[in-house]
Residue frames as qw, qx, qy, qz and C-alpha x, y, z in Angstrom:
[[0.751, 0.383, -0.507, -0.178, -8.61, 0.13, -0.60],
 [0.824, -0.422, 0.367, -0.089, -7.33, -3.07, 1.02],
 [0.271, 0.819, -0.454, -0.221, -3.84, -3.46, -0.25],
 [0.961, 0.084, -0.228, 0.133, -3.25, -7.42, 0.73],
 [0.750, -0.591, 0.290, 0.064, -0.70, -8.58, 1.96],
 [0.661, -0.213, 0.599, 0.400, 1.41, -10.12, -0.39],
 [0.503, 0.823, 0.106, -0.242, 2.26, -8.10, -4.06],
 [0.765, 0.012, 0.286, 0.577, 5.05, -8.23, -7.04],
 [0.072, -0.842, 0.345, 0.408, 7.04, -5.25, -8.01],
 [0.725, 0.316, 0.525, 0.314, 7.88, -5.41, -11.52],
 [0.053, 0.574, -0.283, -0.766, 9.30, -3.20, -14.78],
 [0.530, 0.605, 0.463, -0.372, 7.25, -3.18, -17.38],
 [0.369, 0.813, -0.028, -0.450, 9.19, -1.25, -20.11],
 [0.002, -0.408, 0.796, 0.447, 10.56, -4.11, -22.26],
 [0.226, 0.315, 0.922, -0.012, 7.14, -5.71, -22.73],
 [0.142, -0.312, -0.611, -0.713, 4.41, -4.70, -25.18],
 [0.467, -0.193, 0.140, -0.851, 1.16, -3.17, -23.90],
 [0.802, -0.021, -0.483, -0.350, -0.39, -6.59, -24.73],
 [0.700, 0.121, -0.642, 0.289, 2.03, -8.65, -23.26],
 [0.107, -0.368, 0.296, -0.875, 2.04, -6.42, -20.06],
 [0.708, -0.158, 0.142, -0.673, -1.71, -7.16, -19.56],
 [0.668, 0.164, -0.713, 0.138, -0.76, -10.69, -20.15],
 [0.336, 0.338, -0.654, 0.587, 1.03, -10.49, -17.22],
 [0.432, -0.390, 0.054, -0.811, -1.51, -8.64, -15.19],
 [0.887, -0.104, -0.188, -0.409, -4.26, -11.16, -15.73],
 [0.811, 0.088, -0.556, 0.163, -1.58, -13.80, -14.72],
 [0.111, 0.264, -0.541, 0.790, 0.16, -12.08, -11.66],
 [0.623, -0.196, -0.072, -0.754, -3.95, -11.81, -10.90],
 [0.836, 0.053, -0.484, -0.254, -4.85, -15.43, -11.31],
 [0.594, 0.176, -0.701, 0.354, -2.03, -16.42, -9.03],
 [0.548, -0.668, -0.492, 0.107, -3.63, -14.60, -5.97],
 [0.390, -0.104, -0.170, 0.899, -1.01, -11.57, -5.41],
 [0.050, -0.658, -0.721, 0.212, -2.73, -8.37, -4.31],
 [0.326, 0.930, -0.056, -0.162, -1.40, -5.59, -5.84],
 [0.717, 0.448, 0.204, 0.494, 0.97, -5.03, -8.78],
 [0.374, -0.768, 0.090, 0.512, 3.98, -2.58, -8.29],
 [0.681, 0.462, 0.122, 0.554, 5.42, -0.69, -11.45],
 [0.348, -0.820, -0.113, 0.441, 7.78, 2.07, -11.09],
 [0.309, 0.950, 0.022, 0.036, 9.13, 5.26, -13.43],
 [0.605, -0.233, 0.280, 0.708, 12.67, 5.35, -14.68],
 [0.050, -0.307, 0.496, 0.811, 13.39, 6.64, -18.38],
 [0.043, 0.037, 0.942, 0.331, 10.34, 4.58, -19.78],
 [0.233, -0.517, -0.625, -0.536, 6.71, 4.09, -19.71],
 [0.303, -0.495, -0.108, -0.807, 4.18, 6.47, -18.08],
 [0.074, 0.161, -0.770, 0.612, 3.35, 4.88, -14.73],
 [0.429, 0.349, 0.245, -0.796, -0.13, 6.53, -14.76],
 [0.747, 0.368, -0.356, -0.425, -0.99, 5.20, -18.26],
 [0.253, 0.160, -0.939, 0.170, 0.71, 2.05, -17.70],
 [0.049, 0.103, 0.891, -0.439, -1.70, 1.38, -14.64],
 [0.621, 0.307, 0.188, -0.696, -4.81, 2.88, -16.09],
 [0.537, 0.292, -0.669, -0.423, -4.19, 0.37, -18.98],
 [0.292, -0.031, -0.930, 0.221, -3.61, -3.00, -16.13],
 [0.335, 0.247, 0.700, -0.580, -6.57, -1.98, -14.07],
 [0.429, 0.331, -0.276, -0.794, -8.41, -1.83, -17.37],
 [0.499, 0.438, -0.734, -0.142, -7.34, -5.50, -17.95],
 [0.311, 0.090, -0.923, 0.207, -8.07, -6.92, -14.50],
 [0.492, -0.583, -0.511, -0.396, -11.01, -7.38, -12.12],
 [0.628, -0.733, -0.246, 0.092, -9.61, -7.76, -8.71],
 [0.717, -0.190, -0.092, 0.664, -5.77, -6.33, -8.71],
 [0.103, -0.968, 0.028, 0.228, -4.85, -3.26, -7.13],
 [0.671, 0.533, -0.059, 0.513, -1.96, -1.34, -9.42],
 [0.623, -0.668, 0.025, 0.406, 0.69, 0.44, -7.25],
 [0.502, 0.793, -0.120, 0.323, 3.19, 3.13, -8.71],
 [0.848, -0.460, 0.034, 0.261, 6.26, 2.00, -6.99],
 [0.138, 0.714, 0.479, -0.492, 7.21, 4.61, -7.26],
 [0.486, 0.774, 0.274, 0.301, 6.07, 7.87, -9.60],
 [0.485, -0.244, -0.138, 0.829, 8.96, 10.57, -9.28],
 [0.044, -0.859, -0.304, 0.410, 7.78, 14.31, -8.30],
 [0.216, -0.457, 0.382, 0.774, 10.11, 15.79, -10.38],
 [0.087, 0.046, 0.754, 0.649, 8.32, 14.62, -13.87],
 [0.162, -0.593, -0.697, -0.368, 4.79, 15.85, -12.94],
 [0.149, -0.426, -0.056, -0.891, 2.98, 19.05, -11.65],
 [0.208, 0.037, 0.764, -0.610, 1.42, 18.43, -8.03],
 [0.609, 0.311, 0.340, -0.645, -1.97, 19.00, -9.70],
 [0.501, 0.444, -0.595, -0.444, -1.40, 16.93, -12.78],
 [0.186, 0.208, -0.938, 0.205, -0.70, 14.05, -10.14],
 [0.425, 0.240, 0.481, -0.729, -3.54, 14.83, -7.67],
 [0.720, 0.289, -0.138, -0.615, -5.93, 14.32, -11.20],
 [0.481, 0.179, -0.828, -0.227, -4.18, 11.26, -12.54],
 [0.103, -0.091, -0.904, 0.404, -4.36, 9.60, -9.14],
 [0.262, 0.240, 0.390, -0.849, -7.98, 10.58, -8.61],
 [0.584, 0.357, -0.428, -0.590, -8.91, 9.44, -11.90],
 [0.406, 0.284, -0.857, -0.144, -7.72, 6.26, -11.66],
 [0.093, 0.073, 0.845, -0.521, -9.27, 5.53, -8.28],
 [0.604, 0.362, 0.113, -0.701, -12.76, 6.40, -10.04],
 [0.670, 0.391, -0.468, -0.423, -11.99, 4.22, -12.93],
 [0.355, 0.106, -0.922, 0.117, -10.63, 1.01, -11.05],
 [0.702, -0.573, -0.308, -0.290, -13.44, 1.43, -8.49],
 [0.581, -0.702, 0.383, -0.148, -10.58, 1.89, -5.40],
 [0.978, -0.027, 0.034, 0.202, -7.71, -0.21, -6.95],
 [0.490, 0.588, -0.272, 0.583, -4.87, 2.39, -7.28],
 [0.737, -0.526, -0.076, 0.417, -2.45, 2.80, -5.09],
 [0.482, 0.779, -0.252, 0.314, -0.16, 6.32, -6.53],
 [0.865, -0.305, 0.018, 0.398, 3.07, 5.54, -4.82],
 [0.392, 0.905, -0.052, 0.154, 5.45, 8.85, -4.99],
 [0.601, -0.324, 0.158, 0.713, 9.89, 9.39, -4.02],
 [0.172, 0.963, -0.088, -0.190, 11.87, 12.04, -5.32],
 [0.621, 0.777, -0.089, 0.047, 14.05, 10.31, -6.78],
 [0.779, -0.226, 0.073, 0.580, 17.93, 10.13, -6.98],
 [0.095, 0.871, -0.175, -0.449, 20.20, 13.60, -7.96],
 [0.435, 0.002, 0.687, 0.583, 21.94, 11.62, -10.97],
 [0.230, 0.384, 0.867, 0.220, 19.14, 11.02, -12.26],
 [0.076, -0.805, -0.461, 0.366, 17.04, 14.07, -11.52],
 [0.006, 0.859, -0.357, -0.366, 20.04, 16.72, -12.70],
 [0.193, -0.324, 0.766, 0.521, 22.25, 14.17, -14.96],
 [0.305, 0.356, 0.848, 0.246, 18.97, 12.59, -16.94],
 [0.127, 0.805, 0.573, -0.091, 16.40, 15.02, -16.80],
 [0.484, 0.372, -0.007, 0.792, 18.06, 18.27, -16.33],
 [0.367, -0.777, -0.279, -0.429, 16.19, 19.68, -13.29],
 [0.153, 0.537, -0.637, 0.532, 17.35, 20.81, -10.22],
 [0.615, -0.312, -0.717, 0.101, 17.09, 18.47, -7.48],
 [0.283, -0.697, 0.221, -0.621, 16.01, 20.28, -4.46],
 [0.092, -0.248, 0.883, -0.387, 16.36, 18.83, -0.67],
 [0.234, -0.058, -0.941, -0.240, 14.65, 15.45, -0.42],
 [0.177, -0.506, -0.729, 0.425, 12.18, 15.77, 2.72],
 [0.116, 0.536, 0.192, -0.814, 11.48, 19.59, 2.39],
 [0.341, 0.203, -0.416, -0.818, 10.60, 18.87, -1.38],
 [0.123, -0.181, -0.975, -0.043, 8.36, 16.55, -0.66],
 [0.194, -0.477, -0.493, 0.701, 6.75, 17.93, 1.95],
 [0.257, 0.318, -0.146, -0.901, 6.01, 21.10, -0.69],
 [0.282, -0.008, -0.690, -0.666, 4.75, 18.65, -3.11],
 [0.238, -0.411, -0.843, 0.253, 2.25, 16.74, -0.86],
 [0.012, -0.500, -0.365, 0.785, 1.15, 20.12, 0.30],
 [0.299, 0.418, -0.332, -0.791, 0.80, 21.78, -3.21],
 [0.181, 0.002, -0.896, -0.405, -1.09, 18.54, -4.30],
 [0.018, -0.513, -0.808, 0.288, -3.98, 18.57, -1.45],
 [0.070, 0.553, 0.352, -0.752, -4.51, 22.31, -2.07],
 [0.018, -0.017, -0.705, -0.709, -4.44, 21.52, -6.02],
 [0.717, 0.192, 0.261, -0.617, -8.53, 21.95, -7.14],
 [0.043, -0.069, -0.897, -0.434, -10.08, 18.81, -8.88],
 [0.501, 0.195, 0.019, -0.843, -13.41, 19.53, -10.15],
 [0.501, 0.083, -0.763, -0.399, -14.33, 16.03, -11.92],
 [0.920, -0.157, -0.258, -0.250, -16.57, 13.11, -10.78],
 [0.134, 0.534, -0.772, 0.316, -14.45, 11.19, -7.95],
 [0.608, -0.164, -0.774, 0.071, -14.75, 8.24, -5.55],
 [0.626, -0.714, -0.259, -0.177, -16.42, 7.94, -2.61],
 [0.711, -0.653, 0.016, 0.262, -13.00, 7.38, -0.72],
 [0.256, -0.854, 0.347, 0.290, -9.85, 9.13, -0.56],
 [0.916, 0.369, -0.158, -0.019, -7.85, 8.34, -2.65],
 [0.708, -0.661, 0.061, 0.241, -4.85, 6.90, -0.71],
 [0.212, 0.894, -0.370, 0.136, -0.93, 8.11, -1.16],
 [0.770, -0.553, 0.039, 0.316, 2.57, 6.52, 0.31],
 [0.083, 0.934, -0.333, 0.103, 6.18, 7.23, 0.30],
 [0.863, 0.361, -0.312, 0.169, 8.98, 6.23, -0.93],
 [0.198, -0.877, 0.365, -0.241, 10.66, 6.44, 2.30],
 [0.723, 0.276, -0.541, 0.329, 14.39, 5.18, 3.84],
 [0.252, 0.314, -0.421, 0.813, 15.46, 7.54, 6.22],
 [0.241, -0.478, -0.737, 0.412, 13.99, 8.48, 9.28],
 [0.176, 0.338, -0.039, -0.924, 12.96, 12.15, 8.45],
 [0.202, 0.071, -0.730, -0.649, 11.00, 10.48, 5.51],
 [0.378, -0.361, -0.852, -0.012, 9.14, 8.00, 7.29],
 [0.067, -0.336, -0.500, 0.795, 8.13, 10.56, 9.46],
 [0.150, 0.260, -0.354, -0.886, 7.16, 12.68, 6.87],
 [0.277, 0.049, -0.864, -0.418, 5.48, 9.67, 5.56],
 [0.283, -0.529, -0.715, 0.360, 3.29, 8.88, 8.77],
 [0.066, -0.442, -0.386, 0.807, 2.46, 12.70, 8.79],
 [0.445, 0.430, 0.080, -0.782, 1.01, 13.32, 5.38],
 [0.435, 0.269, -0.695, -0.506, 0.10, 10.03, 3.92],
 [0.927, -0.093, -0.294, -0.214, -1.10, 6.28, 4.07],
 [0.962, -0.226, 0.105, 0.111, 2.44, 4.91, 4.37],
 [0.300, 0.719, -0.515, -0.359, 5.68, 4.40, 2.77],
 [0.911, 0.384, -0.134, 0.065, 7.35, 2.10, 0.60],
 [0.464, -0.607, 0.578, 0.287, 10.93, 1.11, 1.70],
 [0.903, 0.414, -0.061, -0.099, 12.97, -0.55, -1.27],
 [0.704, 0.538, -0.263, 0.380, 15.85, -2.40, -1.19],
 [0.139, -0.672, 0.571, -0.450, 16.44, -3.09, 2.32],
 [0.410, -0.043, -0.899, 0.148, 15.87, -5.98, 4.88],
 [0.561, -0.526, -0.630, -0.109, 13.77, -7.02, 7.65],
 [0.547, -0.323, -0.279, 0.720, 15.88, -4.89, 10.38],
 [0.053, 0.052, 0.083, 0.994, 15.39, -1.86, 8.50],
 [0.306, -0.515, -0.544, -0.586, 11.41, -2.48, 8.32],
 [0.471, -0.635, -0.594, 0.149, 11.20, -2.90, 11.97],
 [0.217, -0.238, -0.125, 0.938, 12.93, 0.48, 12.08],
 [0.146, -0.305, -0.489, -0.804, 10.35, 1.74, 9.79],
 [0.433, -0.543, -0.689, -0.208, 7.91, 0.60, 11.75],
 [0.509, -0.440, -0.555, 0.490, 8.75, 2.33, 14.80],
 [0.070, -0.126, 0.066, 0.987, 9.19, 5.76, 13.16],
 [0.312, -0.375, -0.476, -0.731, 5.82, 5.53, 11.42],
 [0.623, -0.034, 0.414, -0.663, 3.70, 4.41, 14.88],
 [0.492, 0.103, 0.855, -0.129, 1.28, 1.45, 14.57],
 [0.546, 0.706, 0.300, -0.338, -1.54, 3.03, 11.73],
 [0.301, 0.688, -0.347, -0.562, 0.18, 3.73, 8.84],
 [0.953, 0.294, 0.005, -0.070, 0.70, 1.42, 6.07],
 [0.235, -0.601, 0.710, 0.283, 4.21, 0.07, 5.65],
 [0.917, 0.370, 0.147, -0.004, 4.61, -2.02, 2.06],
 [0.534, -0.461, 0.624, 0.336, 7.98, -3.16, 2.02],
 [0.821, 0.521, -0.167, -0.166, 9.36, -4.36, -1.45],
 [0.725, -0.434, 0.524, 0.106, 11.86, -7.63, -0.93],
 [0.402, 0.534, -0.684, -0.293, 14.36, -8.99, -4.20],
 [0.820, -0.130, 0.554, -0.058, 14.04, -12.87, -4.28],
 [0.056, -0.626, 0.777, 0.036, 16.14, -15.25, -5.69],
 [0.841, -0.274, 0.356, -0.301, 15.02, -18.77, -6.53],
 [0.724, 0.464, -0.483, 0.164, 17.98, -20.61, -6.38],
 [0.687, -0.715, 0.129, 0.015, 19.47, -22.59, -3.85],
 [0.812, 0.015, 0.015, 0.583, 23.08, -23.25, -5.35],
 [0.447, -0.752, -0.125, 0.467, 24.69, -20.03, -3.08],
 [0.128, -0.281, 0.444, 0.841, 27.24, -18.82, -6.13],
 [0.143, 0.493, 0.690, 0.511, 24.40, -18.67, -9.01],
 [0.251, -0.745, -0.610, 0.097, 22.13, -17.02, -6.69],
 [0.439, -0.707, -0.040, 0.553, 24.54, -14.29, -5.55],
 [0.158, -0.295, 0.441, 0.833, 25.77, -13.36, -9.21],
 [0.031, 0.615, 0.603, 0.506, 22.25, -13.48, -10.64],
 [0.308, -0.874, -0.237, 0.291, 21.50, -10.87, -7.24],
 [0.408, -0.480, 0.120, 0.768, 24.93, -8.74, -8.13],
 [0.184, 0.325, 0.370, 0.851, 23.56, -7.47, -11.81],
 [0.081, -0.744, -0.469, -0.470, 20.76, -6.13, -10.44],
 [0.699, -0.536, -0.281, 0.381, 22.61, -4.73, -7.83],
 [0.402, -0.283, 0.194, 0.849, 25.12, -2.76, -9.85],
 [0.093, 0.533, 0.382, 0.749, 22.42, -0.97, -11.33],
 [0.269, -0.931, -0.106, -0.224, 21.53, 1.06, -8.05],
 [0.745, -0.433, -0.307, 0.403, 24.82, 0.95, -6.53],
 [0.461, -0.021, -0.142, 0.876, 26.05, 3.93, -7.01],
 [0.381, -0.694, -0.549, -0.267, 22.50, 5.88, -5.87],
 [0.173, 0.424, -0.640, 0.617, 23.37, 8.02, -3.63],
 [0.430, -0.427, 0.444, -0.660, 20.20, 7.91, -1.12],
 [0.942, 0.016, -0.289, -0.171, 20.30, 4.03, -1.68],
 [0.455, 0.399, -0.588, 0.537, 24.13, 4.01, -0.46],
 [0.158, -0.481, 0.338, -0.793, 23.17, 6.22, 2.46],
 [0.802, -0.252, 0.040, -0.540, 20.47, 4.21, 3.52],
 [0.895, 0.126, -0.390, 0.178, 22.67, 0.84, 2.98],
 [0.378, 0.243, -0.660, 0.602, 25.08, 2.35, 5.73],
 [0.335, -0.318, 0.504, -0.730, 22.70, 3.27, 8.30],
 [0.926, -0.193, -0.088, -0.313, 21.28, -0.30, 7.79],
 [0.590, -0.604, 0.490, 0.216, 24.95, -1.06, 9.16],
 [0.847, 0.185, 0.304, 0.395, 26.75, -2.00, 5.84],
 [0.587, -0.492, 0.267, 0.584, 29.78, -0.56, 4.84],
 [0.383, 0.743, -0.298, -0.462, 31.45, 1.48, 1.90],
 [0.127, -0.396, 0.891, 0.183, 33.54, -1.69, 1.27],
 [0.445, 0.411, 0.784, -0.137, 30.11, -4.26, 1.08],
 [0.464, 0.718, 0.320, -0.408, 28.39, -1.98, -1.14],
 [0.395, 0.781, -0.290, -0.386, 31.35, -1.46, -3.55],
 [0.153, -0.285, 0.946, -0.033, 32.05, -5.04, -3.56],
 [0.794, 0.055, -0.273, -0.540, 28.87, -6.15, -3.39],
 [0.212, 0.091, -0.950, 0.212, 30.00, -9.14, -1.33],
 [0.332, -0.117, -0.936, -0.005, 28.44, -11.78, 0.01],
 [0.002, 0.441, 0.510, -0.739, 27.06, -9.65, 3.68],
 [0.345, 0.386, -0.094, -0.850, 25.63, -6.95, 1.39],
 [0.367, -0.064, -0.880, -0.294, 23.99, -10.03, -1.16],
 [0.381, -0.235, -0.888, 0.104, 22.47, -11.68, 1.91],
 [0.045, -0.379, -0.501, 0.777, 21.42, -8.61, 3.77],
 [0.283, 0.343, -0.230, -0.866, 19.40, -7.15, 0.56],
 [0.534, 0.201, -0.661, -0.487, 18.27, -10.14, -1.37],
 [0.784, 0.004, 0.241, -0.572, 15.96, -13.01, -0.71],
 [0.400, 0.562, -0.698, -0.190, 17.78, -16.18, -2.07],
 [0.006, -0.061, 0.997, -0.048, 17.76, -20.30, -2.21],
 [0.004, -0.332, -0.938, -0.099, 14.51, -22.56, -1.84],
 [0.368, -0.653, -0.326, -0.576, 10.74, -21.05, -2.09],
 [0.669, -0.655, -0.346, -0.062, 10.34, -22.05, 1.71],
 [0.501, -0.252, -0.152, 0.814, 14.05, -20.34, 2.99],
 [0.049, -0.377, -0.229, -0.896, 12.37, -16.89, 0.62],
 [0.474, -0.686, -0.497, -0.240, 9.04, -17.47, 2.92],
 [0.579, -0.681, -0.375, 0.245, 10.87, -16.75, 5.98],
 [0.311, -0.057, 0.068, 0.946, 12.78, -13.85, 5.11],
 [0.219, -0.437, -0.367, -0.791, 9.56, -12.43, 3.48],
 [0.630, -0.624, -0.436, 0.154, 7.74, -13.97, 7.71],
 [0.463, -0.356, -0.338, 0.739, 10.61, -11.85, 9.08],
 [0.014, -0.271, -0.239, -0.932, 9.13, -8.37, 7.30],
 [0.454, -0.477, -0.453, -0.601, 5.96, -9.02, 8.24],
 [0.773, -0.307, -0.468, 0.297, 6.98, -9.83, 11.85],
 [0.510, 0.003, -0.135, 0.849, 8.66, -6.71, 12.06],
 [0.115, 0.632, 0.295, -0.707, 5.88, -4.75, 11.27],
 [0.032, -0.080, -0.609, -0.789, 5.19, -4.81, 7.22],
 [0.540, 0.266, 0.536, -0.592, 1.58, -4.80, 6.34],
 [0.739, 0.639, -0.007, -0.212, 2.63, -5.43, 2.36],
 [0.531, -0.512, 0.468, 0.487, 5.34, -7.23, 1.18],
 [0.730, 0.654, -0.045, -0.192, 5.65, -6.79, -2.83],
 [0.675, -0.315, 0.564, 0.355, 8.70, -9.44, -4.27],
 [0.353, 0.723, -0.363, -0.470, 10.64, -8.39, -6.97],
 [0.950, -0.117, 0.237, 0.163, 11.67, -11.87, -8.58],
 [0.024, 0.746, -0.576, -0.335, 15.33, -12.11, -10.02],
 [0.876, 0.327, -0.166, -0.313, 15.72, -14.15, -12.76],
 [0.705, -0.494, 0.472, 0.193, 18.49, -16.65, -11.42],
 [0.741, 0.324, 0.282, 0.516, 19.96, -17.16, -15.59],
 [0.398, -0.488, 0.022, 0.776, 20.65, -13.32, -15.08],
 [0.089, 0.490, 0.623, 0.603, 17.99, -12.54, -18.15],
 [0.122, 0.498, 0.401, -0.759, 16.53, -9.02, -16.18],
 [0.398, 0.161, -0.053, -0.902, 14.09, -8.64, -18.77],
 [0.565, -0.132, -0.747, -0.324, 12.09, -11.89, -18.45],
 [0.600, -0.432, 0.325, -0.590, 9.81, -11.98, -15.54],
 [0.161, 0.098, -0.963, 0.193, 10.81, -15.78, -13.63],
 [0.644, -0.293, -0.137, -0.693, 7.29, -16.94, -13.28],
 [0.699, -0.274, -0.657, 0.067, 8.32, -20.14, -11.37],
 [0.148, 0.086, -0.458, 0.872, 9.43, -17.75, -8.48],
 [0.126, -0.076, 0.262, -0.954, 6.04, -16.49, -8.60],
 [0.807, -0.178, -0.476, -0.300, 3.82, -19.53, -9.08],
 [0.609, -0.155, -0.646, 0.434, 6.40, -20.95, -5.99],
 [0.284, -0.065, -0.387, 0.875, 5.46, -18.34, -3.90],
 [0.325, -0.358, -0.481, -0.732, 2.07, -17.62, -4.54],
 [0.296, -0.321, 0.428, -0.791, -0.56, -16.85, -1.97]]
């Protein structure tokens, strides 16, 4: 598949099925190249994206990501396989493991170590049988990866990985752990607003809903920010995470990713009235390809 350059990362689960595809077809129209949804407490991922590729003609769907913990290696192996038959080569299955809140406080499972359970699943997913009809080509895989073990991990038994929720500095690390080949699809928060206080407290709600993550924390200090920044949320930790002020100041943050070594950026938009369940469509008409 040919994943584009330039995609939007989105959540899906306060919008009707209809309204959803709505979206699609628009996000489509506007020229972005694949659509990112990604698995919390809410809708199926898998169904979700079999429904949007149903709905569009040319956009690849991207599972940004699905978490290992809520599906059988071989249950995954089929969806993904399926879908790549039915979109004709537009899925993208995008997997992480997840956070231990979430994993052991939501679900009730045991969270196992992050790299070595991967590593099983990936394994226990190639050796999984699928008998059905399939596509000619592979059907492709990344990883949610931060850390440097990951990305490794990532470069050794996938496409790529997905970073989220970092900055240009951290991609060009990425880039150096994966090597030159792999894929590297970055996902960037933007902001369009240029009046500096709006911008920064429409960026802090959506902030305090991963700050206390742990392997989001972790990853926030080895991208040099502090326990203080992160539980503050100040300004450094704002500007070092988030994409903010005019369409053409967002371009060159989103130039510096791709400079570093992205090959995908996917932009999450933030609604700047601080409404996180309305999708800001002038962000993404101003920023179209």
């Amino acid at each position: 598949m040919e994943v584009g350059k330039l995609g939007v990362w989105y959540f899906f689960d306060a919008m009707s099925s209809e309204d959803a595809a709505e979206t699609a077809k628009k996000i489509e129209s506007l020229g972005y190249s694949t659509l990112w949804i990604p698995e919390t407490t809410g809708k199926n991922p898998l169904v979700l994206s079999s429904w949007l590729l149903a709905n569009t003609d040319k956009l690849n769907l991207a599972t940004g990501i699905a978490n290992i913990y809520h599906r059988e290696p071989g249950v995954t192996l089929a969806g993904q396989k399926t879908l790549t038959e039915q979109s004709n080569d537009r899925f993208l299955l995008g997997l992480g493991v997840s956070h231990k809140p979430l994993v052991e406080g939501v679900r009730g499972l045991e969270y196992g170590p992050p790299v070595a359970t991967m590593r099983k699943y990936l394994e226990n997913m190639k050796s999984s049988p699928y008998t059905a009809s399939a596509h000619e080509k592979e059907s492709p895989t990344v990883i949610a990866a931060l850390g440097p073990k990951m990305l490794e991990l990532a470069a050794e038994m996938s496409e790529g990985a997905h970073p989220y929720f970092t900055s240009p500095e951290h991609t060009a690390m990425a880039r150096e752990r994966l090597g030159k080949d792999p894929w590297l699809c970055v996902e960037q928060k933007v902001v369009l607003e240029e009046d500096a206080t709006k911008a920064r407290e429409a960026a802090r709600k959506v902030a305090l809903i991963y700050q206390p993550l742990p392997n989001y924390r972790n990853n926030w200090k080895r991208m040099g920010l502090t326990d203080e920044d992160i539980d503050s949320l100040n300004d450094k930790f704002i500007d070092t995470t988030f994409a903010w002020g005019s369409s053409s100041k967002i371009n060159e943050r989103i130039k510096e990713h791709f400079d570093a070594g992205a090959d995908h950026v996917c932009i999450q938009p933030v609604n700047p009235n601080g409404d996180m369940t309305a999708l800001h469509w002038e962000c993404l008409e101003a920023l179209s390809p």
